[in-house]
matplotlib code that plots the C-alpha trace (Angstrom):
import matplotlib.pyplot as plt

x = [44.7, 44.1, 46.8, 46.8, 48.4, 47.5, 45.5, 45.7, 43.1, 43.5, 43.9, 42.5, 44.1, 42.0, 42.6, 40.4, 41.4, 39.0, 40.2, 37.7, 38.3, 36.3, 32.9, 30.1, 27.2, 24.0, 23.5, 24.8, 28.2, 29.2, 32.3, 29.7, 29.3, 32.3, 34.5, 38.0, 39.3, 40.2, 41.6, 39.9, 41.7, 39.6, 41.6, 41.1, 42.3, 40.1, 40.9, 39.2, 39.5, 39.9, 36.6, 35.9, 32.8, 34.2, 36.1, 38.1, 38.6, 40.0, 39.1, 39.6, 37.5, 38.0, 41.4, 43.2, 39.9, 39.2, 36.4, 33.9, 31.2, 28.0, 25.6, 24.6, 20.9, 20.3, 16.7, 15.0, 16.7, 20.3, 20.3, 22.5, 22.4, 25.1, 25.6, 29.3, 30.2, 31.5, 34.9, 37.5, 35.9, 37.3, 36.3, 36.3, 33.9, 32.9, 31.2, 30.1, 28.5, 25.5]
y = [-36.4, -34.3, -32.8, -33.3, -29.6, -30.7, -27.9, -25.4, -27.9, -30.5, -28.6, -30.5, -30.7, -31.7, -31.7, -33.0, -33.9, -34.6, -36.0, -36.1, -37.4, -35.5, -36.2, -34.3, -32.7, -34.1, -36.3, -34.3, -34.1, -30.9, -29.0, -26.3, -29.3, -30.9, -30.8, -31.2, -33.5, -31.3, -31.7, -29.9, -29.1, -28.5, -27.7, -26.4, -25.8, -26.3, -25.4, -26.4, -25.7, -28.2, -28.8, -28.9, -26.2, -24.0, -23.9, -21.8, -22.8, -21.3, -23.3, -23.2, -24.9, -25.0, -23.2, -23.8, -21.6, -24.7, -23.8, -26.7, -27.3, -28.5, -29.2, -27.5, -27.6, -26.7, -25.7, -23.8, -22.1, -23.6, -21.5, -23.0, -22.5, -24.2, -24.7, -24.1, -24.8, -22.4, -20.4, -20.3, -19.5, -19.1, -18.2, -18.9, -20.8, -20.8, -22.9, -23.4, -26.8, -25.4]
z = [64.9, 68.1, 69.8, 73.5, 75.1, 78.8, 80.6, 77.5, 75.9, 72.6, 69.0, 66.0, 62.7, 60.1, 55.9, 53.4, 49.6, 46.9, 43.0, 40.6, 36.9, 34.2, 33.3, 31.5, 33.4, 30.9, 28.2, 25.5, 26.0, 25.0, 25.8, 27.5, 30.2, 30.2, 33.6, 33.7, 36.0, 39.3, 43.3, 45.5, 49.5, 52.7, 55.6, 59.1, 63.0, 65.7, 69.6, 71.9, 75.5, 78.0, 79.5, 76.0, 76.7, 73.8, 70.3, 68.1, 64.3, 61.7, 58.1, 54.5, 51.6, 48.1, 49.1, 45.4, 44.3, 42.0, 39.3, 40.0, 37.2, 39.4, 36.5, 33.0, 31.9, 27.9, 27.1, 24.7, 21.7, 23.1, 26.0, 28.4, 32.4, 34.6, 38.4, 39.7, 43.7, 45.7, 45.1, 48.1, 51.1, 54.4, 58.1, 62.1, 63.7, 67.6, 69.7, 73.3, 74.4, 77.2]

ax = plt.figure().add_subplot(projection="3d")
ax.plot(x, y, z, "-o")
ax.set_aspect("equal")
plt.show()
């Protein structure tokens, strides 16, 4: 939903939730590739100016810092290798349309 503020420009809202249910990461399952069921929250806050030439956003993924198993590989002598996704990560964006 964008929010009209005239000749200040528009600001966008924007949130994003992701549930998963558990599920194991190969054909094995192991407790080494199991993944708990988990939510995951993007959010962020986009100005934009109102020719709409530029932005300003401020955003947030993974902002509970949710633990996300990606994949887990076993190979020789049991050795295990797994794959997580990205902790909390946050930052501002700019833009300028040319």
């Amino acid at each position: 939903y964008d929010v009209d503020l005239g000749s200040a420009g528009t600001i966008a809202p924007y949130a994003n939730w992701l549930h998963s249910s558990s599920y194991f990461t190969t054909d094995y399952n192991t407790a080494i590739d199991f993944q708990r069921a988990y939510d995951k929250f993007d959010v962020s806050l986009r100005w934009t100016e109102a020719r709409g030439r530029f932005y300003v956003e401020g955003y947030g993924n993974n902002v509970t810092d949710q633990a996300v198993l990606l994949s887990a590989v076993v190979g020789r002598a049991q050795r295990v290798q797994v794959s997580y996704g990205p902790p909390a990560t946050y930052g501002i964006r700019a833009g300028v349309k040319f």
